[in-house]
C-alpha positions as CSV (number, residue, x, y, z in Angstrom):
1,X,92.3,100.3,100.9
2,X,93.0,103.7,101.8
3,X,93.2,104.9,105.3
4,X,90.4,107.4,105.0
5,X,88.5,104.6,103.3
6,X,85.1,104.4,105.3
7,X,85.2,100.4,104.2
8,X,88.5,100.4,106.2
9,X,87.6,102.2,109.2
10,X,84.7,99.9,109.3
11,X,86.2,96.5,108.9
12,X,89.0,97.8,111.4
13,X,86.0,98.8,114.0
14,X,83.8,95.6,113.4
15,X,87.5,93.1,113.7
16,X,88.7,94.9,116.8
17,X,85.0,94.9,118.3
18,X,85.0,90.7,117.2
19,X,88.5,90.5,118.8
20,X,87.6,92.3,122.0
21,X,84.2,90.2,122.0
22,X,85.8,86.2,121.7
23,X,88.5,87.3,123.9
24,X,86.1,87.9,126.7
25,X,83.7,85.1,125.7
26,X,86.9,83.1,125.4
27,X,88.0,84.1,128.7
28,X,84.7,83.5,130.4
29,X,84.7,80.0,129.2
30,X,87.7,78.9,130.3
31,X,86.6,80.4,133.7
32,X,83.3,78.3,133.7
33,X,85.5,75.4,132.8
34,X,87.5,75.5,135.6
35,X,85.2,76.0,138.0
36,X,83.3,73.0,136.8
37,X,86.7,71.3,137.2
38,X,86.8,71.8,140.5
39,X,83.7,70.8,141.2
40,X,85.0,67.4,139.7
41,X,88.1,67.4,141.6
42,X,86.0,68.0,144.9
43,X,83.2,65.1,144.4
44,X,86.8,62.8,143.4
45,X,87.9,64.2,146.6
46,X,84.8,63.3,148.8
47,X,85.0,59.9,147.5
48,X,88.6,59.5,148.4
49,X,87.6,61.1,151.9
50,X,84.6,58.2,152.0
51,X,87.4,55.3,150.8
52,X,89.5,56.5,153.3
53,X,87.2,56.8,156.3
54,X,86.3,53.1,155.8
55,X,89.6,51.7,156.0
56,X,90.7,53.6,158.9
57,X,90.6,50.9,162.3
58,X,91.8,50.8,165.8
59,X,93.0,47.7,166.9
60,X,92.3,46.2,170.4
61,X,96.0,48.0,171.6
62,X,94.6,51.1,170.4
63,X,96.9,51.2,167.1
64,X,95.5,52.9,164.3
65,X,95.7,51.1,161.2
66,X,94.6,50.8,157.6
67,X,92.1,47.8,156.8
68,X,93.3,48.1,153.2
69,X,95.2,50.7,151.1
70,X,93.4,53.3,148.7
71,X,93.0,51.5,145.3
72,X,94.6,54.8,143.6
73,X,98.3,53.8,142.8
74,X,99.6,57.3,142.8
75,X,99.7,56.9,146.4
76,X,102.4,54.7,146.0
77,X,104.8,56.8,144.0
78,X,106.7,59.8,146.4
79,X,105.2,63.3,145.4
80,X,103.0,61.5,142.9
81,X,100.1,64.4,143.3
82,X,97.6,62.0,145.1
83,X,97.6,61.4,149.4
84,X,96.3,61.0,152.3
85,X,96.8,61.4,156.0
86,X,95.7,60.5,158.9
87,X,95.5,62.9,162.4
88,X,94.7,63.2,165.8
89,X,95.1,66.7,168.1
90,X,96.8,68.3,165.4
91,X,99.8,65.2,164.6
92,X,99.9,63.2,161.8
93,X,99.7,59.4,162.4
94,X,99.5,57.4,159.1
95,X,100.6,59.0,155.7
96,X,100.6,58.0,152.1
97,X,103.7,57.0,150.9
98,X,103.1,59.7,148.3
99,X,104.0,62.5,150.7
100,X,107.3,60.9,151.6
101,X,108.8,62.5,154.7
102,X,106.1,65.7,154.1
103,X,103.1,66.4,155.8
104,X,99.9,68.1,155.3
105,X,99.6,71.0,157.1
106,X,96.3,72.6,157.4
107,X,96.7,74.6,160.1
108,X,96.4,78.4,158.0
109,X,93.3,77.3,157.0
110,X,90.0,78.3,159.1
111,X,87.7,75.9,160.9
112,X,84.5,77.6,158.4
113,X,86.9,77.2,154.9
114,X,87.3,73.7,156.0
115,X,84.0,73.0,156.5
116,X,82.9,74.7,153.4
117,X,84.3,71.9,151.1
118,X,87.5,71.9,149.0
119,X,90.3,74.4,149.4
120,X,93.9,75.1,148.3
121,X,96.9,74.9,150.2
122,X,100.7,75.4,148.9
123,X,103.4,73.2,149.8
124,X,107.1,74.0,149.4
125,X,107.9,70.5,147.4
126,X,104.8,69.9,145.1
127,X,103.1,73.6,145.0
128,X,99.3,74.3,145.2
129,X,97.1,71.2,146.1
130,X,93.1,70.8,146.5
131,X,92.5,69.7,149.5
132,X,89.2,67.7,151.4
133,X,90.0,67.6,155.8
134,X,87.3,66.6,158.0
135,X,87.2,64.4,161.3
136,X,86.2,61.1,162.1
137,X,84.9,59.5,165.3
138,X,86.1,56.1,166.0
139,X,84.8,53.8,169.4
140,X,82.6,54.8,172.0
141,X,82.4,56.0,175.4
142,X,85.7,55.9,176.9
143,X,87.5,54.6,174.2
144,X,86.0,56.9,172.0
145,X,89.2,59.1,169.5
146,X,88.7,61.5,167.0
147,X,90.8,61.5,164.1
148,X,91.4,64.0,160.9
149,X,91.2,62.9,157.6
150,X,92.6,64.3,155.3
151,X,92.9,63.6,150.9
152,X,94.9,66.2,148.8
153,X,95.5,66.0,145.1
154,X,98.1,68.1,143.0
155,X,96.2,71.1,141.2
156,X,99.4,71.0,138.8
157,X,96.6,68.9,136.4
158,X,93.7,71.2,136.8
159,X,95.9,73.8,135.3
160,X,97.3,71.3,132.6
161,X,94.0,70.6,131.6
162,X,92.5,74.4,131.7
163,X,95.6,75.1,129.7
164,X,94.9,72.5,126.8
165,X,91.2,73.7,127.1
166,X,91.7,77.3,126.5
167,X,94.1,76.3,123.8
168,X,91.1,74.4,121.8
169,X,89.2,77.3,123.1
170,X,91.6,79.6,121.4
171,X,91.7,77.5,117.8
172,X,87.7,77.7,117.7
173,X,87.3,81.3,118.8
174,X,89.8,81.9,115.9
175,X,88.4,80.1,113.2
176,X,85.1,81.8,114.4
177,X,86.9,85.2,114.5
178,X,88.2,84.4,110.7
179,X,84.9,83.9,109.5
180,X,83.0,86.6,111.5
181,X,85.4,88.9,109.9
182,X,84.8,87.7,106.4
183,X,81.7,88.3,106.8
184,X,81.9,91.4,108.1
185,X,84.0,92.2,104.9
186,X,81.3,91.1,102.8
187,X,78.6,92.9,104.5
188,X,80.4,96.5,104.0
189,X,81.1,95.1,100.5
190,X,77.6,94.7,99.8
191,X,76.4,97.4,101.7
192,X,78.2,99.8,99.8
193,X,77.5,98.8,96.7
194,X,75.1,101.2,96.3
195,X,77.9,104.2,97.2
196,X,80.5,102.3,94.4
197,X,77.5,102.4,91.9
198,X,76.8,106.2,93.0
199,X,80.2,106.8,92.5
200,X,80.2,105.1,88.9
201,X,77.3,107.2,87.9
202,X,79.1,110.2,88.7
203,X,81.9,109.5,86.6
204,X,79.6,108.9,84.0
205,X,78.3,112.4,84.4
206,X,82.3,113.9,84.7
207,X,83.1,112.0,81.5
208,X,80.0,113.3,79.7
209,X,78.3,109.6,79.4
210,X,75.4,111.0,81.6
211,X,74.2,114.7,82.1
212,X,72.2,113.5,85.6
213,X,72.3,110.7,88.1
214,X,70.7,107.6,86.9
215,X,69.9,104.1,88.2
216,X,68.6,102.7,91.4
217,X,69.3,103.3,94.6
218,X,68.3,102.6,98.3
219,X,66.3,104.9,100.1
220,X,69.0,105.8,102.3
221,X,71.3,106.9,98.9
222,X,68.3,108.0,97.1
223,X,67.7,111.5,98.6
224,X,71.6,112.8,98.3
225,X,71.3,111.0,94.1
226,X,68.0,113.6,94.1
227,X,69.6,116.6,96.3
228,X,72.8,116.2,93.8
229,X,70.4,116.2,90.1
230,X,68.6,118.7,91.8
231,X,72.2,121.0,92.3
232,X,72.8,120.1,88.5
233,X,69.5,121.5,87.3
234,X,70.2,124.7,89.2
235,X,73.8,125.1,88.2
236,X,72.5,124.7,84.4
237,X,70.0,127.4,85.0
238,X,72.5,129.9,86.4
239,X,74.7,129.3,83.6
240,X,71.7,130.0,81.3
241,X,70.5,133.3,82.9
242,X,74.4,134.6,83.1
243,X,74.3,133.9,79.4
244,X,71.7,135.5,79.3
245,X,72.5,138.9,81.1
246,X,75.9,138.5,79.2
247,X,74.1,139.0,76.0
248,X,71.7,141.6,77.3
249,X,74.9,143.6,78.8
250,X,76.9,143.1,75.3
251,X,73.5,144.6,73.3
252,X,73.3,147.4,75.8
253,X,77.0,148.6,76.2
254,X,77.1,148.2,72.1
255,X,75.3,151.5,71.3
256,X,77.2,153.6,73.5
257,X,80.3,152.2,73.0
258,X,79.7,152.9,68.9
259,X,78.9,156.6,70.0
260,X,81.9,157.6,71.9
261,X,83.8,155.4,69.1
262,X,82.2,157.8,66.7
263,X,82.9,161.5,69.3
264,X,86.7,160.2,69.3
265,X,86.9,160.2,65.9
266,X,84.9,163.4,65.9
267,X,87.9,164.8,67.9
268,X,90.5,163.4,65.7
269,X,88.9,165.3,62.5
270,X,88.2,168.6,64.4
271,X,92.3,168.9,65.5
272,X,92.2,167.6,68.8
273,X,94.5,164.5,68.8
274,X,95.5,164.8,72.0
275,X,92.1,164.8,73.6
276,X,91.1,161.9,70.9
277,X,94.2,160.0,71.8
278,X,93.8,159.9,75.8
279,X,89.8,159.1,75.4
280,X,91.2,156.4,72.8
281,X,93.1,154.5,75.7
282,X,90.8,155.1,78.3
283,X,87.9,153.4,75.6
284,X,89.9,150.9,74.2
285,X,90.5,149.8,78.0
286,X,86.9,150.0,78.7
287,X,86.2,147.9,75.3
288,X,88.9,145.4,76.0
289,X,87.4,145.2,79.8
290,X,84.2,144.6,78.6
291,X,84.6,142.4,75.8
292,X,86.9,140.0,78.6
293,X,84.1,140.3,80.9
294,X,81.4,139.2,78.7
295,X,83.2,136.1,77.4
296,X,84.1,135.0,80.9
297,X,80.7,135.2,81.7
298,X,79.8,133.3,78.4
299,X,81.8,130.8,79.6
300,X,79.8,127.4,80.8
301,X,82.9,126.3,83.1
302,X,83.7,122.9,85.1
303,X,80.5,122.2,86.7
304,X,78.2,122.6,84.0
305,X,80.6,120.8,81.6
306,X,80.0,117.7,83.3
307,X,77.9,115.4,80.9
308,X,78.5,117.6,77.3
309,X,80.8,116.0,75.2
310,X,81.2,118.0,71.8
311,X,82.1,116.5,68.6
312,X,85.5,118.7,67.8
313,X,85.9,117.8,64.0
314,X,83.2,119.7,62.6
315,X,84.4,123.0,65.2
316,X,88.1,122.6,63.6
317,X,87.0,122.3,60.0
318,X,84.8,125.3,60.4
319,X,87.2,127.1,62.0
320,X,90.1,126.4,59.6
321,X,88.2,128.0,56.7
322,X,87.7,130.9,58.1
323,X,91.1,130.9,59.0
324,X,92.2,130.4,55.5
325,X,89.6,133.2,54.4
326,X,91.3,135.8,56.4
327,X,94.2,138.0,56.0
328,X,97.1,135.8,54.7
329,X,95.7,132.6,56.0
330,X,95.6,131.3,52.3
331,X,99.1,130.9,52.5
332,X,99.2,128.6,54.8
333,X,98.8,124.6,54.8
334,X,96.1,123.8,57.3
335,X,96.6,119.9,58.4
336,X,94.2,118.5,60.3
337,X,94.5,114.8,61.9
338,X,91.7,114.4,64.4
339,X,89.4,111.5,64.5
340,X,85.8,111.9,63.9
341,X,84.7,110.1,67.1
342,X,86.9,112.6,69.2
343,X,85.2,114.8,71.7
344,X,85.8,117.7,74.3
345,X,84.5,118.0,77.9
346,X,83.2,121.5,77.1
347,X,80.8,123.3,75.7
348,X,80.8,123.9,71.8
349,X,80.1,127.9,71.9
350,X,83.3,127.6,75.1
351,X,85.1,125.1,72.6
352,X,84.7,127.3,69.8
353,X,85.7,130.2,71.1
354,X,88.9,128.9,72.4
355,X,90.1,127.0,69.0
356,X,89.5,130.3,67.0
357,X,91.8,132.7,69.3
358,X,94.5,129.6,68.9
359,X,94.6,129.5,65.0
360,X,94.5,133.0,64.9
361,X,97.3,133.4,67.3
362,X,98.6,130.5,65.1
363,X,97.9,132.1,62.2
364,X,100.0,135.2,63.0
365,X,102.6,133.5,63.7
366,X,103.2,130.8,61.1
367,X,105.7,130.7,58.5
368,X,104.1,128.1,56.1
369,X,101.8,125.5,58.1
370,X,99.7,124.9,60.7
371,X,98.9,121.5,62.2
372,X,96.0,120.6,64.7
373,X,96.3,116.8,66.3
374,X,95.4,114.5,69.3
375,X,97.9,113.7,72.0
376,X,97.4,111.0,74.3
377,X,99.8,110.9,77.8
378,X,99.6,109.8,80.9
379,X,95.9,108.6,80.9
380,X,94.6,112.5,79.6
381,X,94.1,113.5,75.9
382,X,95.5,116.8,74.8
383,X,94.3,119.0,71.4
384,X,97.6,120.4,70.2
385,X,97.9,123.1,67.7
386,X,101.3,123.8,65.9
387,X,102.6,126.4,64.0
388,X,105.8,126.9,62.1
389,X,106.8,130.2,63.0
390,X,109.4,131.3,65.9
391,X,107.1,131.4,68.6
392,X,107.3,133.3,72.1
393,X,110.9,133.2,73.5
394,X,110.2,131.5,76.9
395,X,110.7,134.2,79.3
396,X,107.9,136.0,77.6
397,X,105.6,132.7,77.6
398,X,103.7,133.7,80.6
399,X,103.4,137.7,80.2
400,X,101.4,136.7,76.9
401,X,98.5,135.1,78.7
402,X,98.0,138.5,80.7
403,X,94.8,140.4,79.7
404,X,95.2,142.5,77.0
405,X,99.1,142.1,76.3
406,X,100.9,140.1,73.7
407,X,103.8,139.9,71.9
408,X,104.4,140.8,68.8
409,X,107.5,139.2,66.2
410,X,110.1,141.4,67.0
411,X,108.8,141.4,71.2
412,X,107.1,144.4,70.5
413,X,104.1,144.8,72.9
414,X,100.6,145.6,72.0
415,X,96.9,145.1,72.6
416,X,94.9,142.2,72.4
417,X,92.7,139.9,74.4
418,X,92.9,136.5,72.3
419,X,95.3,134.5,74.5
420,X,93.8,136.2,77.7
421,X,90.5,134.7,77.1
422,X,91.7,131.5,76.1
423,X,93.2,131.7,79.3
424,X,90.3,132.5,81.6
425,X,88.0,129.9,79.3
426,X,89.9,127.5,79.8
427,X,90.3,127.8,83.8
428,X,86.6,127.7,84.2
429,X,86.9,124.3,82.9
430,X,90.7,123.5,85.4
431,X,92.5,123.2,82.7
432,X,95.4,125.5,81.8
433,X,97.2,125.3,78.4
434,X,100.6,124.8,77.7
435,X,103.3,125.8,75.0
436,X,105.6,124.0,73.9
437,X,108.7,126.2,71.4
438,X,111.5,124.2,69.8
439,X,113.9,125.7,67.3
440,X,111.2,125.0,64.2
441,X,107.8,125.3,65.9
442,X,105.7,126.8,68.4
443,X,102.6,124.7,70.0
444,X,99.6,125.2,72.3
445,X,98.3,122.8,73.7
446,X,95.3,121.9,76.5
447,X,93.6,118.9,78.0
448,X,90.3,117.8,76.3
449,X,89.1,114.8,78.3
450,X,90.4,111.9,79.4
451,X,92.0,109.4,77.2
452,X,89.5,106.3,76.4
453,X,90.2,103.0,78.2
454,X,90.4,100.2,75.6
455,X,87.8,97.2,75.9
């Protein structure tokens, strides 16, 4: 996908919202976990308290002693992350064999934490440990001592076993993540369907398939598929009415154009050739102007072109014999090799006009044959029209597409507006023509359409 690809920019948002979202839902839960942990730890921890408590005795000496050890054999082992130990005014007494020559010192820790419940202390030999200290009274009156109890377990597996949980966590939330995403991926692929399918009919329109919009479309799409038929509709009629006026222009300019034609050759006959020369330039500039102006403006151009597709074959045969009608055309071969199923992306009157300024720029030129034929390269298909004769030397090549200059066979310049308005007929349809001069022939050629894909 492209990186201005809305479908990108999308499934990037909608993964980095998912990622941000089971991160913190991830997060969260291990958080809840824990806690709930350490709720278990300190009910474990109350009943060790309670076990404890109850084997705690005073002999008749006044010797503290245990009735019976703790049943949990992690006492037993030195720094085994379960003990136990037994205080009075602040000194420890009896200890598990667990804490070896350590003790548990509490005495950071306030009189309200304590009561509270569980709480952490940190030792230098086995780190952190969740603690449970309360006192117990044992005898009464004057005999009566107070001890502390107190039960500690290592918080080493609390951590062990909110590691392994977040790790499971982590596996789930990422198999969810996986499929959130492909889903996500098949939601934008569905949901712009209807945009692929707009964009389908549009080419059909470009390629000439279609002249409007056709098909289906959600009521979101629907309004731009009616706003763009709508533009289409409007374009066409503009195109019409500057036909139009075109015409009109051409029928009004024509009479007075015919009477100063006829006042300069008036001048001519009465003597006055210098006069009747300088109005000559000044009205075959006008004419030429004109005549330039009026077939731009016949022109139907890019936007309109999209959806015409003309049938060239009957154009070329028409055009050919004319061609071989006029001046010393007969003399000529005229070989044309175009399939009947061929079409242009352009108007026919546009089309036309374009073909017949070619073969008769051909047609001055050649030496014994002309040949017209499709070219196909690079995914574009080309109408190419050859001529035998030396051609333009390619320095002049692009003065001879200026408006009313072209070259003659010995470089010689003079008027003429063929290759001009192929020039300008063709830009109103983006396409620019191209000439190709070897030591035996001279083509033009210019993009058509695009070259069929094959089933």
């Amino acid at each position: 996908m492209s990186p201005r690809s809305v479908k990108r920019r999308q499934l990037i948002f909608a993964a980095a919202t998912i990622l941000i979202t089971l991160l913190a839902a991830g997060g969260a839960l291990v958080l809840l976990f824990e806690n709930h942990l350490l709720k278990r730890v300190e009910q474990e921890l109350d009943m060790r308290w309670t076990e404890l408590s109850k084997a705690v005795a005073v002999d008749g000496k006044g010797t503290l002693f245990i009735r019976h050890e703790p049943a949990d054999p992690r006492y037993e082992v030195p720094l085994g992350s379960a003990y136990w130990q037994v205080s009075e005014h602040g000194k420890p007494i009896l200890r598990s064999k667990s804490l070896a020559d350590n003790v548990l010192s509490t005495e950071s820790v306030s009189l309200a934490t304590k009561q509270a419940g569980a709480f952490e202390i940190d030792t230098p030999s086995d780190g952190e440990l969740y603690v449970v200290e309360r006192e117990v009274s044992i005898g009464e009156g004057p005999a009566l001592r107070r001890f502390t109890l107190t039960v500690a377990t290592g918080h080493l597996e609390v951590k062990e076993f909110r590691h392994a949980f977040a790790l499971d966590v982590a596996k789930v939330l990422a198999i969810i993540m996986l499929i959130l995403v492909a889903g996500g991926w098949l939601q934008l692929r569905f949901g712009l369907a209807p945009l692929l399918a707009l964009r389908g009919t549009l080419a059909d329109v470009r390629e000439g398939r279609s002249q409007r919009l056709t098909g289906k479309f959600p009521e979101e799409v629907q309004p731009l598929v009616d706003d763009l038929n709508t533009l289409l509709n409007r374009q066409e009629g503009l195109v019409k009415k500057a036909r139009n006026r075109a015409g009109s222009l051409a029928h009004g300019l024509k009479t007075p154009l015919t009477v100063l034609s006829g006042e300069i050759a008036r001048l001519e006959r009465a003597g006055q050739a210098e006069t009747a020369k300088v109005l000559k330039v000044q009205f075959d500039a006008i004419r030429g102007h004109v005549e330039r102006e009026l077939a731009r403006a016949r022109t139907h151009g890019a936007i309109p072109s999209y959806g015409l597709r003309t049938s060239i074959l009957p154009i070329l045969q028409r055009l050919v014999d004319l061609m071989r009608r006029a001046g010393n055309g007969r003399d000529f071969e005229w070989r044309i090799d175009v399939d009947p199923t061929v079409t242009a992306s352009m108007e026919s009157d546009d089309f036309a006009e374009v073909i017949g300024n070619l073969l008769d720029n051909a047609r001055k030129w050649a030496t014994h044959s002309v040949h017209i034929r499709i070219e196909d390269n690079d995914g574009k298909r080309f109408l190419s029209i050859t001529d035998d004769g030396p051609g333009v030397p390619t320095v002049f090549q692009r003065d001879i597409l200026r408006p009313g200059v072209h070259f003659g066979r010995d470089g010689d310049e003079s008027t003429g507006l063929g290759l001009a308005l192929v020039r300008d007929t063709l830009a109103e349809y983006e396409v620019e023509p191209q000439f190709v001069r070897t030591h035996q022939s001279f083509s033009v050629r210019f993009q058509i359409g695009a070259t069929p894909s094959t089933p």
